[in-house]
C-alpha positions in Angstrom: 0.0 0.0 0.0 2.4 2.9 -1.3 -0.5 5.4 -0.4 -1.1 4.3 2.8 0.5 5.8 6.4 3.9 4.7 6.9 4.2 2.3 10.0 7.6 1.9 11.0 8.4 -1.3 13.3 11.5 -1.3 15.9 12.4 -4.4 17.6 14.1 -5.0 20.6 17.7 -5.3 22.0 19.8 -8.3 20.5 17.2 -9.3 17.9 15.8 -7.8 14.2 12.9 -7.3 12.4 12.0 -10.1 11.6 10.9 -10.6 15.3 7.7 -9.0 13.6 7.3 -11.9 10.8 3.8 -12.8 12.2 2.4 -9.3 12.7 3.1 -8.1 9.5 0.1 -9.7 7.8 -1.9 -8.5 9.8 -0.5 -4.7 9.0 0.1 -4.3 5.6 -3.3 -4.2 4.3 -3.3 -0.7 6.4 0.1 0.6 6.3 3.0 0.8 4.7 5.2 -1.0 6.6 8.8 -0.2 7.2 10.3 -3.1 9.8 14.0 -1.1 11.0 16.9 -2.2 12.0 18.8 -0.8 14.6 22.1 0.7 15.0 24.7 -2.1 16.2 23.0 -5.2 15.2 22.9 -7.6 12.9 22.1 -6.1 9.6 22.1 -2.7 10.2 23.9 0.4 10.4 28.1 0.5 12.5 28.3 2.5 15.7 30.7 5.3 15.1 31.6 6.0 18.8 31.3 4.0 22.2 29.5 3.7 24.4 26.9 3.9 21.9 23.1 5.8 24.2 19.6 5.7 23.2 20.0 8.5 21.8 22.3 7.5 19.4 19.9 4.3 18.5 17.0 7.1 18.0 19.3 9.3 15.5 20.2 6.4 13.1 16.3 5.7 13.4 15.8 8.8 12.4 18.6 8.8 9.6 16.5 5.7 8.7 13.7 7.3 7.9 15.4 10.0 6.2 16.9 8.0 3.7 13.3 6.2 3.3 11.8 10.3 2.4 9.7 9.4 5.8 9.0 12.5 7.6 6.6 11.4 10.3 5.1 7.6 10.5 3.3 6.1 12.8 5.8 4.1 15.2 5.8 0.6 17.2 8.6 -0.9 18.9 8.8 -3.6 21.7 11.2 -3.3 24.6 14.7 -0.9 23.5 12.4 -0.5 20.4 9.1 0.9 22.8 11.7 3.1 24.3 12.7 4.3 21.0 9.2 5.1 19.7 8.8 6.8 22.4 12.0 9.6 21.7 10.9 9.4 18.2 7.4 10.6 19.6 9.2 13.2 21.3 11.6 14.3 19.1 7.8 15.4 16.7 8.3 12.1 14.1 5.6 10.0 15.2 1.9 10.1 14.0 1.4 8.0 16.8 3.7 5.6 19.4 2.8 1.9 20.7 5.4 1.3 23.0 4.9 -2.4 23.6 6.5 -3.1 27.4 9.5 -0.4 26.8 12.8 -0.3 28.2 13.9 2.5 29.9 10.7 2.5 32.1 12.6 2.3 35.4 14.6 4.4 37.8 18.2 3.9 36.6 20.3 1.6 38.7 17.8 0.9 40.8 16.1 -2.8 41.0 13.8 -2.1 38.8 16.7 -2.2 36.0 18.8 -4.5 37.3 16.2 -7.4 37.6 15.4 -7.7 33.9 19.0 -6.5 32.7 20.1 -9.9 34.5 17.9 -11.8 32.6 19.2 -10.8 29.5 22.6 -10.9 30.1 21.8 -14.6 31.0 20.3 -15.1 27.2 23.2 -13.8 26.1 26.0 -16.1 28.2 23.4 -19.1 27.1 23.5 -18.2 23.7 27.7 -17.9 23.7 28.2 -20.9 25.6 26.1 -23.1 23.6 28.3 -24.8 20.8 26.4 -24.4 17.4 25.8 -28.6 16.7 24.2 -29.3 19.7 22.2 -26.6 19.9 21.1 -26.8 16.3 19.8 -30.7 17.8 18.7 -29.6 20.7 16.4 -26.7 19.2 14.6 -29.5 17.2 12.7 -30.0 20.4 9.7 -27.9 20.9 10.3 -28.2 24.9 13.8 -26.8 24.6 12.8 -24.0 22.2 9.9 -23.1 25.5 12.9 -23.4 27.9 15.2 -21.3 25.9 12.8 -18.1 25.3 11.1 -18.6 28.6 12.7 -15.4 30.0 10.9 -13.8 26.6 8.1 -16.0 25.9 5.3 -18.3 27.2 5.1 -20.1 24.1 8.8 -20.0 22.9 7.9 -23.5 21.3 6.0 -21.7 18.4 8.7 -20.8 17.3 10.8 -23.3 14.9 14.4 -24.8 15.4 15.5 -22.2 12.3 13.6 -19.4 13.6 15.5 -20.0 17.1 18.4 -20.4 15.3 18.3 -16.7 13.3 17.1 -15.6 16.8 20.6 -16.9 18.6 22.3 -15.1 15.9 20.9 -12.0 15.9 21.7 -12.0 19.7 25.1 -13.0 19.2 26.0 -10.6 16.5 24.5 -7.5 18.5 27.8 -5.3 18.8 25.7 -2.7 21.1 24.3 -5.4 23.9 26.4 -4.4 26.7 26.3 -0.7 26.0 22.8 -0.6 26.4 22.3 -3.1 29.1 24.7 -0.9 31.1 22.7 2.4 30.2 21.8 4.9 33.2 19.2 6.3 30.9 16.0 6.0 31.5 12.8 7.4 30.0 12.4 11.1 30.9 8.7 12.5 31.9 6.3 13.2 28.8 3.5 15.3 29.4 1.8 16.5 27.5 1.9 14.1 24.5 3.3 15.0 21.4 0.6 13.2 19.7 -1.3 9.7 20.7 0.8 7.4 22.4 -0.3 3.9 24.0 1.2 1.4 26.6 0.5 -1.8 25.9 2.2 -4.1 28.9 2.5 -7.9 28.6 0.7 -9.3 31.1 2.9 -12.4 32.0 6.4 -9.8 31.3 9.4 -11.6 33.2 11.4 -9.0 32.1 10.1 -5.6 32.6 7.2 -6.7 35.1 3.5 -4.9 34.4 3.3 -4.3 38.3 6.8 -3.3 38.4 8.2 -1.5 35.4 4.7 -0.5 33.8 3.8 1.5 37.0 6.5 3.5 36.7 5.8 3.9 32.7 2.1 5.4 33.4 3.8 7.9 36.3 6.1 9.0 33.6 3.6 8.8 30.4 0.3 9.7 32.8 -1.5 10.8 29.7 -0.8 7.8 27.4 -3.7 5.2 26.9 -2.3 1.9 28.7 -3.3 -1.6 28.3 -2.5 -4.9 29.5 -2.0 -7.5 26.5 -3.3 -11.0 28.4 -1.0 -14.3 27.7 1.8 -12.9 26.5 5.5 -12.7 27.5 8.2 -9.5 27.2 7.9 -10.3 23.5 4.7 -10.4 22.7 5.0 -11.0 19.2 5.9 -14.6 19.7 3.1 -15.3 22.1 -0.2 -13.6 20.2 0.8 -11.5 16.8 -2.6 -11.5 15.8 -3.2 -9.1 19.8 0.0 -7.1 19.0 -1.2 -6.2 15.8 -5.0 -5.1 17.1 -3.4 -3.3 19.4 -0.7 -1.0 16.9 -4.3 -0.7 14.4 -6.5 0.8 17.2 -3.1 3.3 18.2 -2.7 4.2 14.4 -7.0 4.7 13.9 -6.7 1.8 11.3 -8.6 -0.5 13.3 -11.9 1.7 12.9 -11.6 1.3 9.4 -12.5 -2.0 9.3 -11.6 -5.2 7.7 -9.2 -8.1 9.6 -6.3 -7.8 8.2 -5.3 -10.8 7.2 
């Protein structure tokens, strides 16, 4: 749909877009999509200086969208990618912002960054101290792949052995991990909005807790509509694409349109 509102997708830290394989159906026939990738990982764009800050990730998003002629789109991201929608909102190029469980919603330092920063740093030792073979057998089992993303996931198992295996990759191939999981930023008040902005916290998040890290998200966003995505882990694309994608339409307006998407 070259006519249609563009809808920009950023993913989180350690993965790439293709996190939003399953969504994207259900998107296109209202957007034009444009899935980034972000600065340090696998595919995209070299950092130029260390330690690379958010607010580097958010300028080569917006470089991004320069080179695509995209002035403002309507913008969703999950975890690092929420919290970049979010700048993105503030910095005037979003239509709108779903910031799907965001990073950044914590009090730097504090507990409520440390807890899910440990998590993640655990993916990543897995990940490097799994030799390639036996993980590439062990993946073939859908009760390993639900163990592996369990920190992530509820149903990591819906994944497949290859998609698991592109998943490890992207994490291991992140050049920007430690930068970012070592980050004393944190997301700044924003109120008023810049324009329409939703919350939309997974329910079962072992990562960024709803209770936890989505409180302090509403205190800092108090006028941003926030819901609470039911049966769904941190990345709630895996669990339910066909919720995540309800949830970006009714934030962009597309939803009122009509039609289901896929």
């Amino acid at each position: 749909m070259d006519d249609a509102e563009p809808l920009v997708l950023l993913h989180a830290l350690g993965m790439s877009p293709r996190v939003w394989d399953g969504v994207r159906p259900w998107l296109e026939p209202h957007h034009r999509v444009e899935a980034l990738t972000a600065l340090g990982h696998r595919g995209g764009p070299a950092p130029t200086r260390r330690p690379v800050t958010i607010g580097d990730l958010v300028d080569a998003a917006e470089r991004a969208l320069d080179e695509r002629r995209v002035g403002q789109a309507h913008v969703a991201g999950n975890s690092l990618g929420g919290w970049m929608a979010i700048e993105l909102a503030r910095r005037g190029r979003a239509l709108t912002a779903c910031a799907l469980s965001p990073a950044g919603s914590w009090t730097a330092g504090s507990v409520e960054q440390t807890a899910g920063v440990r998590k993640i740093r655990r993916a990543i030792l897995s990940a490097r101290l799994s030799g390639p073979l036996p993980m590439s057998l062990l993946l073939r089992s859908a009760l390993v792949r639900r163990l592996t993303f369990r920190d992530f996931a509820r149903h990591g198992d819906r994944l497949t052995a290859a998609q698991v295996a592109e998943a490890t990759r992207d994490l291991l191939d992140c050049a920007v991990a430690d930068d970012v999981l070592s980050t004393s930023e944190e997301i700044a008040p924003l109120d008023p909005l810049p324009c329409p902005v939703t919350l939309a916290w997974s329910g079962d998040d072992a990562v960024l807790p709803v209770a936890v890290n989505g409180a302090v998200a509403r205190a800092r966003l108090p006028q941003a509509r926030f819901v609470v995505l039911g049966g769904v882990g941190h990345v709630p694309m895996i669990d339910d694409p066909e919720q995540v994608a309800g949830t970006i339409l009714e934030t962009t307006g597309a939803a009122a349109e009509g039609g289901d998407g896929a």
